[in-house]
N, CA, C and O of each residue as an XYZ file, in Angstrom:
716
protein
N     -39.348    -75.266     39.247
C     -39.649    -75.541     37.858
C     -40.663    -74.548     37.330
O     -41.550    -74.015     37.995
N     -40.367    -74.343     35.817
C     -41.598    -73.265     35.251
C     -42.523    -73.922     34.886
O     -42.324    -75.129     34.746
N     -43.616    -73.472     34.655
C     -44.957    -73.852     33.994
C     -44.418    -74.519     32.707
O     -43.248    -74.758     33.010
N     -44.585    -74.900     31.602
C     -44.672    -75.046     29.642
C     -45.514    -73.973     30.117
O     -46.310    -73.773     31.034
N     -44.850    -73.147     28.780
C     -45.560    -71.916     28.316
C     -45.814    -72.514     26.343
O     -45.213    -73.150     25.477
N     -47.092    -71.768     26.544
C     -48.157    -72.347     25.405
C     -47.869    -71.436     24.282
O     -47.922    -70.214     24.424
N     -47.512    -72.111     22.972
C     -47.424    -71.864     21.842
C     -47.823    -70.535     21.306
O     -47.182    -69.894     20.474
N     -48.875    -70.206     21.828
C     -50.011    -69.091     21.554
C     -49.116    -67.371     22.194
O     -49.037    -66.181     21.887
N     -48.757    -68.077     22.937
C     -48.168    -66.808     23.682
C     -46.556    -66.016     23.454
O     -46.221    -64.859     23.706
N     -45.751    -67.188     22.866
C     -44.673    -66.468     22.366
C     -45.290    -66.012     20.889
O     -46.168    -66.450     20.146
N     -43.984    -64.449     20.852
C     -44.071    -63.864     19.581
C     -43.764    -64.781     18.526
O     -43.257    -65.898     18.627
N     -44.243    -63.992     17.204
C     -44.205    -64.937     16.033
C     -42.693    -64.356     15.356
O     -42.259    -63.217     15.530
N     -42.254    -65.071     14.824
C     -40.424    -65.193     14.273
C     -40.632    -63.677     13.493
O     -41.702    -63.111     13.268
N     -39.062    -63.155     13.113
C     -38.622    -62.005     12.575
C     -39.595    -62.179     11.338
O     -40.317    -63.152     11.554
N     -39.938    -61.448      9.835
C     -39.543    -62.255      8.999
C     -38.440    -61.797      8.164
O     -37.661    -60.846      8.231
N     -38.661    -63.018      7.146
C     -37.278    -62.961      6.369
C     -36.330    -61.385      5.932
O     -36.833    -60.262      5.945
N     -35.259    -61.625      5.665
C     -34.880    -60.314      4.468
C     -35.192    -60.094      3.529
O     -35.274    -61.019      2.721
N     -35.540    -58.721      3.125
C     -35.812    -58.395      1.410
C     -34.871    -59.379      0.560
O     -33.753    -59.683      0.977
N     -35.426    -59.899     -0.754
C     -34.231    -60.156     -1.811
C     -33.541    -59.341     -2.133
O     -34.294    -58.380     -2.285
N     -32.452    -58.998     -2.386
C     -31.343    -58.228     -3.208
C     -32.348    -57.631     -3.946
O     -33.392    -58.175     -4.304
N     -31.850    -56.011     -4.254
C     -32.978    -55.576     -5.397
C     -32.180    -55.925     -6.724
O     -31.073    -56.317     -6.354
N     -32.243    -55.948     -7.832
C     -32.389    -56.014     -9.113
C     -31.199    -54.791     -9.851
O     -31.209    -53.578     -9.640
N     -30.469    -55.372    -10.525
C     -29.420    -54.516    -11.234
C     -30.409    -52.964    -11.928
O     -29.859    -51.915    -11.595
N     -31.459    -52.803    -12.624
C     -31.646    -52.443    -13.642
C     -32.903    -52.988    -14.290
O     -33.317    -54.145    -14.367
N     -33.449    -51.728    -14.780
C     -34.894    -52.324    -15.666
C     -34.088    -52.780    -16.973
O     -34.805    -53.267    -17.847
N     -33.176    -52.729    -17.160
C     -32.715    -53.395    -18.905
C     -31.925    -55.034    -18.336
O     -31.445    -55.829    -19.144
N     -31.935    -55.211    -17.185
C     -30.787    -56.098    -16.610
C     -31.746    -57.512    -16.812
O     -32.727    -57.905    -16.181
N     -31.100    -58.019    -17.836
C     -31.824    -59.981    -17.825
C     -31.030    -60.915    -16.762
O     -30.029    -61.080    -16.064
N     -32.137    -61.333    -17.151
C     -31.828    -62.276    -16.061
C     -30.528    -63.144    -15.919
O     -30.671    -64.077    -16.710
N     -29.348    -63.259    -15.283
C     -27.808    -63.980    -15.313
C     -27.296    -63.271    -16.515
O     -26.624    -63.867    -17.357
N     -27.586    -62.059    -16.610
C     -26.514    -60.893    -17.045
C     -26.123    -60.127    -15.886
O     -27.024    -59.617    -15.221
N     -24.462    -59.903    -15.405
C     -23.885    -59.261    -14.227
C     -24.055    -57.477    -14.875
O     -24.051    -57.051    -16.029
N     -24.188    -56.798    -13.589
C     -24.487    -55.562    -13.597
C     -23.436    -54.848    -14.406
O     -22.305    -55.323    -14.503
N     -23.824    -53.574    -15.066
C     -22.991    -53.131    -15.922
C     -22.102    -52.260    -15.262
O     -22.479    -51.312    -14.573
N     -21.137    -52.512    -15.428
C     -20.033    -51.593    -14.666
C     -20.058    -49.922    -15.212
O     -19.892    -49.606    -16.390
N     -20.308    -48.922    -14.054
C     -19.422    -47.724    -14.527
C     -18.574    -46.909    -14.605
O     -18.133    -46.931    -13.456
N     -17.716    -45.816    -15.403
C     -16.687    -46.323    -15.558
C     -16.500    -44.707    -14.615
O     -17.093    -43.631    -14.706
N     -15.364    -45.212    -13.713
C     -15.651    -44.311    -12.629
C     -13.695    -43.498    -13.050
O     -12.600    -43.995    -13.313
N     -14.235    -42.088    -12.887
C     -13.059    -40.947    -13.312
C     -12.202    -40.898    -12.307
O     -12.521    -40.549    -11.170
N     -10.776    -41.326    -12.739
C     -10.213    -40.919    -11.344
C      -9.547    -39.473    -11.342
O      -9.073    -38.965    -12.359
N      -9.562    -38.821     -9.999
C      -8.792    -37.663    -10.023
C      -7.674    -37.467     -9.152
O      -7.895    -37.875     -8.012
N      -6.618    -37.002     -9.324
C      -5.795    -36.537     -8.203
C      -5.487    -35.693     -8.260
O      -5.216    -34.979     -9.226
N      -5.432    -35.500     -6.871
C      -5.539    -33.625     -6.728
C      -3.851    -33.860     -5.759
O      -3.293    -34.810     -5.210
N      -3.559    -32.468     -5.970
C      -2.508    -32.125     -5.770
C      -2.620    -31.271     -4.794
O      -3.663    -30.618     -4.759
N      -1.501    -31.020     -3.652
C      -1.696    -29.317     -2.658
C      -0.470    -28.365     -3.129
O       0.744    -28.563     -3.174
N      -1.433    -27.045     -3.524
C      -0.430    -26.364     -4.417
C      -0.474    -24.931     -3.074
O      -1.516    -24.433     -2.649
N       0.716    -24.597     -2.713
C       0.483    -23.791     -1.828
C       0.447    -22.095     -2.133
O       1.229    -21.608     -2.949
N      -0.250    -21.507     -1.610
C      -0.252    -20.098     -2.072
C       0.915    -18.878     -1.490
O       1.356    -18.753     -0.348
N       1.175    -18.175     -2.548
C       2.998    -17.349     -1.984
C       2.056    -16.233     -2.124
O       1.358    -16.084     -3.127
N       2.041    -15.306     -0.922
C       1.606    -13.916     -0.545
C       2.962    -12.914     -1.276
O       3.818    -13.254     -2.093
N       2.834    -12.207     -0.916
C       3.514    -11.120     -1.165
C       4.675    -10.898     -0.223
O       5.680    -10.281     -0.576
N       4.503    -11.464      1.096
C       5.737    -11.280      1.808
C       6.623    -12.706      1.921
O       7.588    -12.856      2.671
N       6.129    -13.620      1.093
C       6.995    -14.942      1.212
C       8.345    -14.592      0.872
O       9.321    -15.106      1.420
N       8.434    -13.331     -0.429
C      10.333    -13.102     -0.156
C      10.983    -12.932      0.723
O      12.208    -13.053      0.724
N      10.474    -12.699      1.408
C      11.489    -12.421      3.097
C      11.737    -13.630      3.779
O      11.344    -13.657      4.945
N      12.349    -14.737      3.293
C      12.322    -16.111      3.639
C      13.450    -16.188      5.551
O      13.575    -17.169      6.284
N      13.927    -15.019      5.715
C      14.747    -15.484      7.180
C      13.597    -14.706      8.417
O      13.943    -14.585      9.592
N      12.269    -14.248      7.924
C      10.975    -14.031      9.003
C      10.497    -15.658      9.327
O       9.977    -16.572      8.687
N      11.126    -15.381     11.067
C       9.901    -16.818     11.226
C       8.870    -16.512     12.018
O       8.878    -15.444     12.629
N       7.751    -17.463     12.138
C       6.688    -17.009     12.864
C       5.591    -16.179     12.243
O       5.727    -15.825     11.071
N       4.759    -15.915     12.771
C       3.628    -15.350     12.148
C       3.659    -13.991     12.055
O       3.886    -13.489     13.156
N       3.529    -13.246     11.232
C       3.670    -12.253     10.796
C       3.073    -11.030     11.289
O       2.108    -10.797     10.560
N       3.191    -10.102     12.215
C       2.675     -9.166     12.866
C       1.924     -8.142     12.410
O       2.536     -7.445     11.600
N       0.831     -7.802     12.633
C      -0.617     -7.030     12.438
C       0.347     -5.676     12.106
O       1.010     -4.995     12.889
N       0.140     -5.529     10.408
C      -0.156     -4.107     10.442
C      -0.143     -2.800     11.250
O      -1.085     -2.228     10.702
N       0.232     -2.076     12.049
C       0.152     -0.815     12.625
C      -0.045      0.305     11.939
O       0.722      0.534     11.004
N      -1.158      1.287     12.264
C      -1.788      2.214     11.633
C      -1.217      3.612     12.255
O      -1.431      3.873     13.438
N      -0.579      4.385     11.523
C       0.607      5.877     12.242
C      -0.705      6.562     11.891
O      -1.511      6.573     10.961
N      -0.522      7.167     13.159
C      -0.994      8.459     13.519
C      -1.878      7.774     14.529
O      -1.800      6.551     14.650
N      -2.907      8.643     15.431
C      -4.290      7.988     16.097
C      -5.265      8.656     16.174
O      -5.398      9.809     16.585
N      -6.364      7.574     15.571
C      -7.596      8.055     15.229
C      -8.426      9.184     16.473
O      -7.917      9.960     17.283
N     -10.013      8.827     16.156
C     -10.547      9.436     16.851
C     -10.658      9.166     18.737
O     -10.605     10.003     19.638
N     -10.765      8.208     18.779
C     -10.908      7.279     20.090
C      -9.854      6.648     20.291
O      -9.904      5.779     21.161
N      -8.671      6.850     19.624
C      -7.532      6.331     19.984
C      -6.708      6.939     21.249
O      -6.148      8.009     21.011
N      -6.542      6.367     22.668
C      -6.294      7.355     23.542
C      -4.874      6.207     23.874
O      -4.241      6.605     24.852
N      -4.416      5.188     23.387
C      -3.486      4.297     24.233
C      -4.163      3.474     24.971
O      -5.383      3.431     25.126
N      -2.937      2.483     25.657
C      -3.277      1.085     25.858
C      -3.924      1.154     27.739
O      -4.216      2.203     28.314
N      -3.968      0.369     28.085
C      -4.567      0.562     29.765
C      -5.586      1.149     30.306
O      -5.753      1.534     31.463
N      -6.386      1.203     29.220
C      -7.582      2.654     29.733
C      -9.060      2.157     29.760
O      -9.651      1.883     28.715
N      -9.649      2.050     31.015
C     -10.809      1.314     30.879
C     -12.229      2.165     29.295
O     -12.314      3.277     28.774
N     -12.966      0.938     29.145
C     -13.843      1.471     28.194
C     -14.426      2.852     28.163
O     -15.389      2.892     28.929
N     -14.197      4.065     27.534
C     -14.613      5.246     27.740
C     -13.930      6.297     28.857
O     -14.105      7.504     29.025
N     -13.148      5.404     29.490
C     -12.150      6.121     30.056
C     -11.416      7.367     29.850
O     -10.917      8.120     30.686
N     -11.445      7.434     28.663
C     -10.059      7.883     27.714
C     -11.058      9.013     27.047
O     -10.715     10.193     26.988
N     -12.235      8.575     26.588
C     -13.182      9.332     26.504
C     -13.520     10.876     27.707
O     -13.354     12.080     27.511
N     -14.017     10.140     28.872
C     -14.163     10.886     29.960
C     -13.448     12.210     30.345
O     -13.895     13.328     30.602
N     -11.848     11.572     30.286
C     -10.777     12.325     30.976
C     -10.561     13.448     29.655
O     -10.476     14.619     30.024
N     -10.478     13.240     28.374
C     -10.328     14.035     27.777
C     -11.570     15.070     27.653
O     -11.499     16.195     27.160
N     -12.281     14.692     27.992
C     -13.619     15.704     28.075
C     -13.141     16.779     28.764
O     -13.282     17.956     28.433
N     -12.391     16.227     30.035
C     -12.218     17.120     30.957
C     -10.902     18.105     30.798
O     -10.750     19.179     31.379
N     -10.198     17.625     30.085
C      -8.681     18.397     29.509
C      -9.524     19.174     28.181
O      -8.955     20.171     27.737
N     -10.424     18.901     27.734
C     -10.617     19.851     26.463
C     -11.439     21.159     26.833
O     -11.387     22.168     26.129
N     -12.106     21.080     27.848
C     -12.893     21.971     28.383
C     -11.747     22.643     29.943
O     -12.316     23.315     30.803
N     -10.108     22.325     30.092
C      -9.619     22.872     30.561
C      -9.923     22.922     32.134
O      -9.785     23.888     32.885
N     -10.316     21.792     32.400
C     -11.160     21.498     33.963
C      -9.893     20.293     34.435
O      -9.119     19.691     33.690
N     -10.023     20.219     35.925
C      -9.347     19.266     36.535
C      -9.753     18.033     36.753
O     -10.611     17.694     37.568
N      -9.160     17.361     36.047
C      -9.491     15.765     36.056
C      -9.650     15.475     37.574
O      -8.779     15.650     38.426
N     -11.024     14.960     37.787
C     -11.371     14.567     39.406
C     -10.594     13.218     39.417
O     -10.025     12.522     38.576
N     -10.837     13.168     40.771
C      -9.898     11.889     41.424
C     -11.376     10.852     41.642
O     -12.499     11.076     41.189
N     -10.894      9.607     42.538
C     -11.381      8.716     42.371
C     -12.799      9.711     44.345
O     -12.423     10.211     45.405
N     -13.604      9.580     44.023
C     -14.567     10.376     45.128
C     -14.906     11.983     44.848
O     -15.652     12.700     45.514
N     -14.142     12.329     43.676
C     -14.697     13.557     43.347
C     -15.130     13.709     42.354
O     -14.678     14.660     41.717
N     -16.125     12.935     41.769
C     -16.867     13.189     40.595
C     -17.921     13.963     40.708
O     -18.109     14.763     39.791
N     -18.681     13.941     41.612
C     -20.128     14.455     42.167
C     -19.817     16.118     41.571
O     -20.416     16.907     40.841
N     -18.738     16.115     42.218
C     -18.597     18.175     42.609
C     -17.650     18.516     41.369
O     -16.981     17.859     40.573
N     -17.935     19.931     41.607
C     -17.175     20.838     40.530
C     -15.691     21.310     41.048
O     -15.461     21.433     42.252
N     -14.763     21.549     40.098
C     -13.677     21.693     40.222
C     -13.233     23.068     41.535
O     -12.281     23.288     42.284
N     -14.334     23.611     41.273
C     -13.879     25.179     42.511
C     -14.780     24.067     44.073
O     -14.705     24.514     45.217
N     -15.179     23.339     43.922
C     -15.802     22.987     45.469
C     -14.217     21.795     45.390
O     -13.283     22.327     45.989
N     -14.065     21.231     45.147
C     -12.875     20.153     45.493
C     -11.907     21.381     45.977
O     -11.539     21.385     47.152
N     -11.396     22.658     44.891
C     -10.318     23.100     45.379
C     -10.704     23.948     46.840
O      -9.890     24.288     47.699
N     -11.871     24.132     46.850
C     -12.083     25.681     48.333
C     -11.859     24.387     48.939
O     -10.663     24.490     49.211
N     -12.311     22.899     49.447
C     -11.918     21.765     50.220
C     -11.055     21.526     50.509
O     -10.868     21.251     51.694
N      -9.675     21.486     49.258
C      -8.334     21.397     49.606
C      -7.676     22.639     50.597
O      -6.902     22.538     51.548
N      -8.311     23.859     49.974
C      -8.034     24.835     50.870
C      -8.115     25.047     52.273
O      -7.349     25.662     53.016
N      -9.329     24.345     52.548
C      -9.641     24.435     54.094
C      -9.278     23.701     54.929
O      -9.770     23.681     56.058
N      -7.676     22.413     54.255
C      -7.355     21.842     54.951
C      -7.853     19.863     54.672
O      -7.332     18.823     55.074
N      -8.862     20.104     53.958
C      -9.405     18.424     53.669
C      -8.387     17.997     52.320
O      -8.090     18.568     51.271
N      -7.971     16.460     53.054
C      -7.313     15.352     52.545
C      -8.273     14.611     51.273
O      -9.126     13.733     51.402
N      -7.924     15.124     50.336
C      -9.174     14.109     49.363
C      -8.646     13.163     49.020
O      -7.473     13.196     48.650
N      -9.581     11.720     49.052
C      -9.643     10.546     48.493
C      -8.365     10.443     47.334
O      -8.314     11.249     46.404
N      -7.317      9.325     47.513
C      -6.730      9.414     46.396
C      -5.686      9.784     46.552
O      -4.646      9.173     46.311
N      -5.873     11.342     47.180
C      -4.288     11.856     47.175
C      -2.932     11.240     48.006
O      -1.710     11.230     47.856
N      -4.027     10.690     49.061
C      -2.747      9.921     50.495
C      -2.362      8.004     49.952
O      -2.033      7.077     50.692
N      -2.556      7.995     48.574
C      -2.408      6.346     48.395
C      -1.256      6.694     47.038
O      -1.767      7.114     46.000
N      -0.248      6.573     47.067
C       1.173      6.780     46.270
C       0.755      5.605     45.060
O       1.001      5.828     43.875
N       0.182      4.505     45.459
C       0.111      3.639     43.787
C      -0.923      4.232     43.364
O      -0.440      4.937     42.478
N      -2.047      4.447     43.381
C      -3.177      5.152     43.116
C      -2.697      6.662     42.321
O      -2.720      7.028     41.146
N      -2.425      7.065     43.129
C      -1.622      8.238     42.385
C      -0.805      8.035     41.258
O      -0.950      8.693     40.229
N      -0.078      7.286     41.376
C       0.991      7.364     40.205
C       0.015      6.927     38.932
O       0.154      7.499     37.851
N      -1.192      5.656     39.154
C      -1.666      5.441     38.161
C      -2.331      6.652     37.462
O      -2.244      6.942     36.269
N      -3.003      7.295     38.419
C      -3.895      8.541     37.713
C      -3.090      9.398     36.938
O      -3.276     10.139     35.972
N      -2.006      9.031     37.751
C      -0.588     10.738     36.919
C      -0.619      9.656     35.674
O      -1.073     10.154     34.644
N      -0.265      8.419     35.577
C      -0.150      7.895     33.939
C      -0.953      8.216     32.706
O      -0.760      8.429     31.509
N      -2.536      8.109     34.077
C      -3.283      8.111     33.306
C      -3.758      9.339     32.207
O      -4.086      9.220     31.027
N      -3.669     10.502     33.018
C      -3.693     11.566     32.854
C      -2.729     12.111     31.738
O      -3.137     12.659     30.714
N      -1.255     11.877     32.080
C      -0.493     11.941     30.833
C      -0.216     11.029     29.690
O       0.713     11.265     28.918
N      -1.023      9.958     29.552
C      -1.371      9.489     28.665
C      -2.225     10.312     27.720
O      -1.806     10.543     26.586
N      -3.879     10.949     28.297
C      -4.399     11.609     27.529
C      -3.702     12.796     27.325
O      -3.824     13.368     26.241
N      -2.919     13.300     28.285
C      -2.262     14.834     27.512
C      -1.696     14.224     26.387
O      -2.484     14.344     25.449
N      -0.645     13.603     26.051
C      -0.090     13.068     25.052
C      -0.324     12.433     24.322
O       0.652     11.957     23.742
N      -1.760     11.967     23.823
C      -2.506     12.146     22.918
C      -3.077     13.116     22.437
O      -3.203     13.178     21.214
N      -3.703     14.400     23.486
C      -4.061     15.239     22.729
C      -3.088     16.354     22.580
O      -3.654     17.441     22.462
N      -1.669     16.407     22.549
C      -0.913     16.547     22.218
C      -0.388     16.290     20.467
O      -0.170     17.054     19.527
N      -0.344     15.016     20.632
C      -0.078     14.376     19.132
C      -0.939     14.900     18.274
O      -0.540     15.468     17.257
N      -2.749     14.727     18.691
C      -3.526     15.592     17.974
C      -3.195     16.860     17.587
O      -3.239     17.242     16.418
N      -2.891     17.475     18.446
C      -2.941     18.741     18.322
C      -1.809     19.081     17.060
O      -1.932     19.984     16.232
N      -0.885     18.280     17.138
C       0.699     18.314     16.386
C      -0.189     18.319     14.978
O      -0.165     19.285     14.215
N      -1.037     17.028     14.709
C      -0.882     16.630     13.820
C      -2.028     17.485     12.838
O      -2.348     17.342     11.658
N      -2.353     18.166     13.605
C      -3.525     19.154     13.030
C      -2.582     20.330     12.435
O      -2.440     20.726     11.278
N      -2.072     20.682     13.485
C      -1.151     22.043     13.111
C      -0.418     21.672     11.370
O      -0.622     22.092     10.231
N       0.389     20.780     11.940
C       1.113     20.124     10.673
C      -0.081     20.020      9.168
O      -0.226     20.584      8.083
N      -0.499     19.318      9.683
C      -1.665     19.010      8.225
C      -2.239     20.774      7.662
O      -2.332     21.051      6.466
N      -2.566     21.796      8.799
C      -2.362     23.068      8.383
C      -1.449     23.863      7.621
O      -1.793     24.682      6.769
N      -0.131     23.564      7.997
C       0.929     24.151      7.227
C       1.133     23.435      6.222
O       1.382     23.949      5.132
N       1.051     21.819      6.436
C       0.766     21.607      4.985
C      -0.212     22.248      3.590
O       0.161     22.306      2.418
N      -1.436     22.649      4.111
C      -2.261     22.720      3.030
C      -1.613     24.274      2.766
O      -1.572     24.591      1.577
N      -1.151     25.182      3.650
C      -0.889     26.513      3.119
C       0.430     26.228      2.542
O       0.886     27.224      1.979
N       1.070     25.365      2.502
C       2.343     25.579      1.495
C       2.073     25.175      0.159
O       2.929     25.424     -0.690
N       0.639     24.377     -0.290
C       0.072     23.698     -0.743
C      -0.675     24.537     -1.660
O      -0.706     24.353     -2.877
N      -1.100     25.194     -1.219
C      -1.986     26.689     -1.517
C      -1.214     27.076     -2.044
O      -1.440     26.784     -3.218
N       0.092     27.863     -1.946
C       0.999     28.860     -1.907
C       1.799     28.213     -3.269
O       1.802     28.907     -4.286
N       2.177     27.474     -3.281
C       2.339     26.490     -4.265
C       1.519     26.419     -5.650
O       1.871     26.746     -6.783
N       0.502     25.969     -5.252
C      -0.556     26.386     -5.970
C      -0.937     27.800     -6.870
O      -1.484     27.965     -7.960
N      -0.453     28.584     -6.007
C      -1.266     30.249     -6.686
C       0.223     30.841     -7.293
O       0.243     31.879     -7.954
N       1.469     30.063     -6.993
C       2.888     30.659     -7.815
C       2.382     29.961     -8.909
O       2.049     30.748     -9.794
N       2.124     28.361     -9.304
C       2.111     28.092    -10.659
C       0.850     28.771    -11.171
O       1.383     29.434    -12.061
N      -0.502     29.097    -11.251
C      -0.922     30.113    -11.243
C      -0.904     31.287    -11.937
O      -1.576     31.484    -12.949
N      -0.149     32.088    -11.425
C       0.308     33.119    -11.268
C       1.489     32.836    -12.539
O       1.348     33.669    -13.434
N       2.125     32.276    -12.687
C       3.114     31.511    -13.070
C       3.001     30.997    -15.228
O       3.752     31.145    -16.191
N       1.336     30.269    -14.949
C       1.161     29.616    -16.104
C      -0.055     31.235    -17.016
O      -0.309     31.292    -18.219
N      -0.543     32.292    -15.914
C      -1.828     33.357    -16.277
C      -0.135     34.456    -16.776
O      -0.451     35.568    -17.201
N       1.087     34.255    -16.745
C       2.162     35.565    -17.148
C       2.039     34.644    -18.581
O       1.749     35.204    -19.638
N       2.292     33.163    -18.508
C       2.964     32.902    -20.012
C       2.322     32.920    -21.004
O       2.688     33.179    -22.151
N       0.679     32.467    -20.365
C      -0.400     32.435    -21.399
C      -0.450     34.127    -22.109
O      -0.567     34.330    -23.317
N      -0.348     35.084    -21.191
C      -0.177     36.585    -21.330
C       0.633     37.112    -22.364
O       0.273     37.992    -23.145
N       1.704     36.569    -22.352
C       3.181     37.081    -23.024
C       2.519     36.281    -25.113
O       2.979     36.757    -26.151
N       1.621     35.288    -25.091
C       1.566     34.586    -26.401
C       0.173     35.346    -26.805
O       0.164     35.538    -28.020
N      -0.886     35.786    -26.227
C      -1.703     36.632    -26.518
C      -1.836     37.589    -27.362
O      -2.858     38.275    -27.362
């Protein structure tokens, strides 16, 4: 059995709830709150037509843009970060792209090595190889394309020119002849 526990010692009750607050400082007393008068809206979903929605037999999401020609750092797909960078350093300055253990040395110490008979790193592993040959003609054929697209943009501007100095040449006879 427990002790009676003494009056004194339990807590004293919650107290009550607030009253309801009050409609309004203008609101008398057993006048109901004034209604307001609330706007209704409906909204509608109006969908937006791009520019390629005429082509209504494309399904699926619509494929990224592709940009012709390639930029500066554009070397192709598979090529670790700066990769592409590296190797062309070495094709622009007309040097032999080192293999994977011949970075240290210069292109005449790898070759007097090959000469004397040493197997370098790289050369005796056929997947290894083939990747580097990809790799390698990947950047030729970029700087290839470069190279195209330079030439081209050259003969463009001299036909451009040339063009240029017939009308010229062309509009300085007629102005001549009304003189």
């Amino acid at each position: 059995e427990q002790p009676p526990v003494a009056a004194s010692s339990m807590p004293p009750p919650p107290p009550p709830p607030p009253p309801p607050p009050a409609a309004g400082p203008s609101s008398g007393a057993g006048e109901p709150p004034a209604r307001r008068k609330v706007k209704k809206v409906k909204y509608v979903w109006i969908e937006k037509r791009g520019a390629m929605d005429d082509d209504e037999d494309m399904v699926g999401p619509t494929p990224l843009a592709r940009v012709e020609g390639m930029t500066d750092k554009s070397w192709g797909g598979a090529l670790l970060p700066g990769e592409g960078d590296a190797i062309a350093a070495y094709v622009q300055s007309g040097k032999r792209i080192p293999r994977r253990g011949e970075v240290g040395m210069s292109a005449e110490e790898i070759e007097s090595y090959e000469g004397l008979g040493y197997v370098m790193s790289g050369s005796r592993h056929k997947r290894m190889n083939a990747v580097r040959m990809r790799k390698e003609n990947q950047i030729y054929s970029a700087e290839e394309k470069r190279a195209l697209a330079m030439f081209n943009y050259e003969e463009k501007q001299k036909r451009e020119n040339q063009i240029l100095a017939d009308f010229r040449s062309l509009v300085q006879t007629k102005l001549g002849d009304y003189t």
